[in-house]
N, CA, C and O of each residue as an XYZ file, in Angstrom:
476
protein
N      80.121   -210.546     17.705
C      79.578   -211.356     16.627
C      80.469   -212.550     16.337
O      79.999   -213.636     15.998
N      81.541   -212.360     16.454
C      82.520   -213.284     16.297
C      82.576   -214.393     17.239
O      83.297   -215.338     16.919
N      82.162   -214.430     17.963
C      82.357   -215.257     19.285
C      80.868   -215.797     19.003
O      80.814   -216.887     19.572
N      80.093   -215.628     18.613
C      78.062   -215.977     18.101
C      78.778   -216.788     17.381
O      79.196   -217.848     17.847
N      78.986   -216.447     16.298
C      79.305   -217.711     14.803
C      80.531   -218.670     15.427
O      80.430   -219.847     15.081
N      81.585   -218.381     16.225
C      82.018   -219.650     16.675
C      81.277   -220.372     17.322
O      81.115   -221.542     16.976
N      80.594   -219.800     18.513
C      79.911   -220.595     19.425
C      79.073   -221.807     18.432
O      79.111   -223.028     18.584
N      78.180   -220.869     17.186
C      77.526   -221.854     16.550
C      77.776   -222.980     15.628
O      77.007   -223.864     15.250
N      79.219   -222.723     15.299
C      80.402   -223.933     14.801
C      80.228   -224.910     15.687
O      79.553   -225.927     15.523
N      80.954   -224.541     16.804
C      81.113   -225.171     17.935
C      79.854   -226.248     17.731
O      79.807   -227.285     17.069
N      79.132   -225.774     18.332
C      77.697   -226.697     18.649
C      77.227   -227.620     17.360
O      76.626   -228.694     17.374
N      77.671   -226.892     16.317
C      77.231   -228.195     15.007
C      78.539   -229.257     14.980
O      78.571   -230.431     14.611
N      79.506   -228.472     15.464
C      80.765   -229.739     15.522
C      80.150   -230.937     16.349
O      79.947   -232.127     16.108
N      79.870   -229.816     17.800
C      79.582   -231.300     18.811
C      78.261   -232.146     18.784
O      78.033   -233.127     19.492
N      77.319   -231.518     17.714
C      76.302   -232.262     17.530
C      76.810   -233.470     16.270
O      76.361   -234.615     16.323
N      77.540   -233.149     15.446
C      78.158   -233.886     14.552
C      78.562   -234.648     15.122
O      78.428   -235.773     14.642
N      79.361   -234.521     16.591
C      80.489   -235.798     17.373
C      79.260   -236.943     18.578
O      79.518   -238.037     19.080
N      78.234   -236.275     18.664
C      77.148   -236.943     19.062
C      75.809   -238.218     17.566
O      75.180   -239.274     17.495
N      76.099   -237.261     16.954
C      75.760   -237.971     16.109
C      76.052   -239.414     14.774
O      75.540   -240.011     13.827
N      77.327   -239.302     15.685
C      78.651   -240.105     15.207
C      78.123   -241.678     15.829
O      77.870   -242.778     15.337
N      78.128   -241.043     17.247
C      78.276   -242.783     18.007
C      79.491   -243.052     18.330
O      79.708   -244.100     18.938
N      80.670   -242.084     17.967
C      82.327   -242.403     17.673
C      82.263   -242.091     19.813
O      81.625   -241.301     20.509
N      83.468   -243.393     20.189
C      83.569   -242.978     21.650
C      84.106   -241.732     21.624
O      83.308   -241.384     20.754
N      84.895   -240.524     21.843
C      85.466   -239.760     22.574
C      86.779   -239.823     23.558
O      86.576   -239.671     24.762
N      88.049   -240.031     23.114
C      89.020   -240.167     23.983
C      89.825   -238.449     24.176
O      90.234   -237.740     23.257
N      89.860   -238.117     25.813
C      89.803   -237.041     25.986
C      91.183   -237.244     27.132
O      91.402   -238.266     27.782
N      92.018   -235.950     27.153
C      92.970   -236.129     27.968
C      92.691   -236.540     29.498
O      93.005   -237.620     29.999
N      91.805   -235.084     30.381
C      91.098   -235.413     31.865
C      89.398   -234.495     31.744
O      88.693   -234.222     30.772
N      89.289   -234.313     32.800
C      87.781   -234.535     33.737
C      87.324   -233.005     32.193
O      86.558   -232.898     31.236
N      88.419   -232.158     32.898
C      87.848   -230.747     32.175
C      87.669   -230.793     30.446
O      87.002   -230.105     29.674
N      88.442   -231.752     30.281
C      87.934   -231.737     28.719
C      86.761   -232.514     28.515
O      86.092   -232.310     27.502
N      86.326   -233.621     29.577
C      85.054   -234.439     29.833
C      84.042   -232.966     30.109
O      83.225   -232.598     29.265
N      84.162   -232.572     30.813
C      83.539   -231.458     30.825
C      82.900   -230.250     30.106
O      81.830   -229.684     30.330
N      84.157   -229.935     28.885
C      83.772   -229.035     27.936
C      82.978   -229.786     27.030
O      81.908   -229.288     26.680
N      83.264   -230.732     26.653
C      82.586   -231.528     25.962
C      80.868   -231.524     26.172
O      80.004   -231.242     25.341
N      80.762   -231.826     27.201
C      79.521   -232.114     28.055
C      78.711   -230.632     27.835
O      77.561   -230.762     27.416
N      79.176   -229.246     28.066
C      78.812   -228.367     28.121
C      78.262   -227.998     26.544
O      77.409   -227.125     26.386
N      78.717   -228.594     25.643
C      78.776   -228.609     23.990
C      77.423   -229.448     23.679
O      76.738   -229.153     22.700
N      76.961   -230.822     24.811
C      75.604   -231.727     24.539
C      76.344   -232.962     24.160
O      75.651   -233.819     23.612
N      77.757   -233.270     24.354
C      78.131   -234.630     24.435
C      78.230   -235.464     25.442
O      78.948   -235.209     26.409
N      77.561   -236.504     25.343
C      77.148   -237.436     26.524
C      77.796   -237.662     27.184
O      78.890   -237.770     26.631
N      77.877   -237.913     28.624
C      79.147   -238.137     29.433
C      79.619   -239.540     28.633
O      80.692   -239.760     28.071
N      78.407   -240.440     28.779
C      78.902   -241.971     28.245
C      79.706   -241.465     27.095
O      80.916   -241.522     27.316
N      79.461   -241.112     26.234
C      79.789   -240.830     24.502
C      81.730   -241.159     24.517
O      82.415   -241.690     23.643
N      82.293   -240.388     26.356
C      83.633   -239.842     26.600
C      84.272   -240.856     26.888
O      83.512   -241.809     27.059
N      85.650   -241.175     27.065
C      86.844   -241.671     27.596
C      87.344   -240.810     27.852
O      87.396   -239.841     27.095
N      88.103   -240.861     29.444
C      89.110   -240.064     29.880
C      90.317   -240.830     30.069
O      90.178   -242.052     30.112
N      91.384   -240.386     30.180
C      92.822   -240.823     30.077
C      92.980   -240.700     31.402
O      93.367   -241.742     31.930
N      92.750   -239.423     32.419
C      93.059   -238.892     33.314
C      94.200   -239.803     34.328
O      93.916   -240.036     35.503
N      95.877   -240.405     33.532
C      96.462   -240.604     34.474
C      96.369   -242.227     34.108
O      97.291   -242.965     34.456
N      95.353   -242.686     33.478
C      95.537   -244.024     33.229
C      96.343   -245.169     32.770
O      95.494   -246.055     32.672
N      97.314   -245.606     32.478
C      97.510   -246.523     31.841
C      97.063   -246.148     30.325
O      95.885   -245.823     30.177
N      97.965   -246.170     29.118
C      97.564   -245.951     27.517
C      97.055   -247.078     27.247
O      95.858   -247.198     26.986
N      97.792   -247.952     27.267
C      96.974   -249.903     26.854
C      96.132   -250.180     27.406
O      95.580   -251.158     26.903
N      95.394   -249.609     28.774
C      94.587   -249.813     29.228
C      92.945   -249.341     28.601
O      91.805   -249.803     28.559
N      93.904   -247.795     28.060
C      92.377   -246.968     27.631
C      92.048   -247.340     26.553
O      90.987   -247.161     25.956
N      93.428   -248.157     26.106
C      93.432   -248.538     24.235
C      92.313   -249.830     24.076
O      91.348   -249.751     23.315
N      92.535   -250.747     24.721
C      92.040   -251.845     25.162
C      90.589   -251.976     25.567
O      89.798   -252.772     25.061
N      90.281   -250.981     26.680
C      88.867   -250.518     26.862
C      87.996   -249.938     25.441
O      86.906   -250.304     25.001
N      88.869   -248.981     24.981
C      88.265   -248.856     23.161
C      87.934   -249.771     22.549
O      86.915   -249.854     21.865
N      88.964   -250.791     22.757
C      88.558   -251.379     21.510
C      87.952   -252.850     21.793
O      87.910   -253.878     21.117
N      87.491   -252.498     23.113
C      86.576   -253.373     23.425
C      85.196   -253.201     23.313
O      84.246   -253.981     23.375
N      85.319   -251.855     23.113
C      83.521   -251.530     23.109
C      83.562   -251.233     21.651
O      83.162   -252.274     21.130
N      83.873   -250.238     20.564
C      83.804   -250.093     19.215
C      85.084   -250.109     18.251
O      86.181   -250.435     18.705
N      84.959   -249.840     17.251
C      85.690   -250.032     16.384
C      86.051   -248.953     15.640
O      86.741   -249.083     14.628
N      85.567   -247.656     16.125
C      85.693   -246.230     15.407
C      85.468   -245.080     17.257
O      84.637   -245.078     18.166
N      86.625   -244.374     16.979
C      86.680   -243.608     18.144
C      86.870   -241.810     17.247
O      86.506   -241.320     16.178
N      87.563   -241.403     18.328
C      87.392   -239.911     17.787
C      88.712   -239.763     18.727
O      88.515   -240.654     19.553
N      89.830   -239.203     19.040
C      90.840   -238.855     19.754
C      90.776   -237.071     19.734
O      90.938   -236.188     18.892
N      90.505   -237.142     20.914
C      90.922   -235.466     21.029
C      91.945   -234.815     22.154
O      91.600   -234.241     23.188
N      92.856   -234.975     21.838
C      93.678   -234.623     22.801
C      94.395   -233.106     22.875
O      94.477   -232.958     21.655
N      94.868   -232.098     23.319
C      95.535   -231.198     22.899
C      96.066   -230.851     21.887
O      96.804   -231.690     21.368
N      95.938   -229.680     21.287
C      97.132   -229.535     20.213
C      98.037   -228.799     20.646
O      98.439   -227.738     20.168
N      98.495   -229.523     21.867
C     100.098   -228.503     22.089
C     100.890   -229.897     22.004
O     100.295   -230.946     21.757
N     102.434   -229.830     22.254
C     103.281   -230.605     21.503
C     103.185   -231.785     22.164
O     103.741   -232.773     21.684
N     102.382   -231.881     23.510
C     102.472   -232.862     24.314
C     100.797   -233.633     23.691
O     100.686   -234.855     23.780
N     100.095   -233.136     23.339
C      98.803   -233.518     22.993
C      99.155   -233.870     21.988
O      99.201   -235.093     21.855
N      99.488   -233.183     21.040
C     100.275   -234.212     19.575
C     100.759   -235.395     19.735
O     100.134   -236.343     19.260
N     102.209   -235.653     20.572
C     102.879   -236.797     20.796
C     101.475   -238.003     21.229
O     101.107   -239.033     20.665
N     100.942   -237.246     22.549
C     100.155   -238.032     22.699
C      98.549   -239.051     21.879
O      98.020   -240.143     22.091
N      98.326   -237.946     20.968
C      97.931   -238.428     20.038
C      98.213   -239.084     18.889
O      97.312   -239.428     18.124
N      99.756   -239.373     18.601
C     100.044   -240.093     17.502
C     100.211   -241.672     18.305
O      99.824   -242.781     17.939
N     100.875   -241.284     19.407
C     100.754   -242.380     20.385
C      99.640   -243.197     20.370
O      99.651   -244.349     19.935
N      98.588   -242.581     20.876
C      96.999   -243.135     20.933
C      96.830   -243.898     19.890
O      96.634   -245.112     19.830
N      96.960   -242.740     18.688
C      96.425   -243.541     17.339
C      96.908   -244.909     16.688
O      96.249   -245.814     16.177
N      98.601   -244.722     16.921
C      99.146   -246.352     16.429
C      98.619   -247.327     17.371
O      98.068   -248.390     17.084
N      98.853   -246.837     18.557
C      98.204   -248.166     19.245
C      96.417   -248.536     18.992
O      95.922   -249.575     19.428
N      95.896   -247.856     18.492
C      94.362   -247.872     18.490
C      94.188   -248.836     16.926
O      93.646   -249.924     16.730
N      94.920   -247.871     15.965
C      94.860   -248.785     14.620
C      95.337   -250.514     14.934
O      94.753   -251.487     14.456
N      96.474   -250.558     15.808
C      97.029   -251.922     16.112
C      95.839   -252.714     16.659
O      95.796   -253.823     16.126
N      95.117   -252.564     17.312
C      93.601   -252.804     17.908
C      92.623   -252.791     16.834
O      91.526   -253.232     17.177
N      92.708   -252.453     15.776
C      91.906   -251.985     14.543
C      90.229   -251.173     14.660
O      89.101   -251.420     14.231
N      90.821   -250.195     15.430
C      89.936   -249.262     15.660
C      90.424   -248.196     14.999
O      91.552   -247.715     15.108
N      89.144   -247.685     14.001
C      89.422   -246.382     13.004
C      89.442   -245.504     14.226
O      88.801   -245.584     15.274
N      90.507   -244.494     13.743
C      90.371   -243.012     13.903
C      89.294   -241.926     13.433
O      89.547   -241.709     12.248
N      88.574   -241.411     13.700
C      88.063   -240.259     13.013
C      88.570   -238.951     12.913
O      87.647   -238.225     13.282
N      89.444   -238.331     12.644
C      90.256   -237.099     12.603
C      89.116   -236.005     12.484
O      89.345   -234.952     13.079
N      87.990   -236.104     11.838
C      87.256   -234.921     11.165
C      87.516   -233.453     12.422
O      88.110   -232.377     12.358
N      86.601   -234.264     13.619
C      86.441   -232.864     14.532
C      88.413   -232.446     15.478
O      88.612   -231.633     16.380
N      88.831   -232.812     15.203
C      90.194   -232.231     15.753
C      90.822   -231.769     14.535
O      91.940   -231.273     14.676
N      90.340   -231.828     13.371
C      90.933   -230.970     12.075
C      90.257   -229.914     12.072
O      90.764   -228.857     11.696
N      89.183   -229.982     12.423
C      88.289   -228.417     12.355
C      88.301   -227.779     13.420
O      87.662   -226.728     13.463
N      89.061   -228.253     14.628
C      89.580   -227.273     15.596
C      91.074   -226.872     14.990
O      91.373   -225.707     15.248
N      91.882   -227.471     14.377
C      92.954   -226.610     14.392
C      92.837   -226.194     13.323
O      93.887   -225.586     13.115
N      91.845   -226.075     11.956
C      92.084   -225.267     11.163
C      90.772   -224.083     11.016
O      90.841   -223.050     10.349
N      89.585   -224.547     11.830
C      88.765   -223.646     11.923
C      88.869   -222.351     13.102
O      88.254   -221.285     13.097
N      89.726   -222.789     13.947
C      89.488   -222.484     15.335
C      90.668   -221.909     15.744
O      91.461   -221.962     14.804
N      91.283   -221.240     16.976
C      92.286   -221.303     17.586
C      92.106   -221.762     18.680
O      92.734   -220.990     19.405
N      91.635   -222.562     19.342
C      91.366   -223.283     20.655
C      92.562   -224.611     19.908
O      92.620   -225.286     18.880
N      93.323   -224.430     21.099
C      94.458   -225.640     21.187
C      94.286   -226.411     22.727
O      95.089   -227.323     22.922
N      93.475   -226.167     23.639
C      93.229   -227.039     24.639
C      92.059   -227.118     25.005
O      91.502   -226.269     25.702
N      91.414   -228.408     24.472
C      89.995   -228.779     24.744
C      89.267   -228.696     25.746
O      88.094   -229.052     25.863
N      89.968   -228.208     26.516
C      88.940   -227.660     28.042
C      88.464   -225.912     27.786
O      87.764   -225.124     28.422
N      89.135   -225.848     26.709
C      89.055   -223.671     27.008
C      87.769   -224.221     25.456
O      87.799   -223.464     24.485
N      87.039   -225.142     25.397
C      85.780   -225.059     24.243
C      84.893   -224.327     25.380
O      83.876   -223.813     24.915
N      85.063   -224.176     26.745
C      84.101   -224.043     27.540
C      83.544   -222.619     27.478
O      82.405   -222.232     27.740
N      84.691   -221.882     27.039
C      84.581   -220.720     27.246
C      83.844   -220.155     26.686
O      83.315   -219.166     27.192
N      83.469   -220.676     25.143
C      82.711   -220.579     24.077
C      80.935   -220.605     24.143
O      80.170   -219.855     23.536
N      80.604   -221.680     25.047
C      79.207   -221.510     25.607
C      78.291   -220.467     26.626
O      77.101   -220.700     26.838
């Protein structure tokens, strides 16, 4: 039962992150992936996978002005996300924090590829 009512969190989160319009910046392919498995558009995503940061920052904030950062919450996904974020605000693209607050305080999933497991 427990794993039913997450799953169905889950799916109102990612219908919430579809219903946003917010891009999606994701570490690599498999978190493009879990995502996808949740009903978020491939387009919707940014992947990092290895890229250049100013590059992905730049590509953001060339297309909108409000993103969503989801990167790990292990210590390297943190760094990397505070990273992301100053440079993104410097670009003056909002952050949306909502759905990576309700994974670490609703959830125990700390690496956005294991959402998969959930479907």
């Amino acid at each position: 039962m427990q794993k039913e009512l997450l799953f169905t969190k889950l799916k109102d989160w990612a219908d919430a992150i579809v219903l946003s319009k917010h891009l999606v910046l994701v570490e690599g392919i498999n978190d493009s992936r879990a995502l996808c498995s949740l009903g978020v558009p491939k387009k919707q995503i940014v992947c990092l996978s290895g890229r250049p940061l100013y590059l992905v920052v730049e590509e953001i904030a060339s297309k909108t002005k409000n993103c969503i950062v989801l990167t790990d919450l292990d210590k390297k996904g943190r760094q990397l996300f505070s990273r992301l974020s100053k440079d993104l605000i410097a670009h003056h693209v909002r952050i949306n924090n909502a759905p990576r607050e309700f994974l670490y305080h609703e959830t125990k999933i700390r690496q956005i590829e294991s959402i998969s497991r959930y479907c």
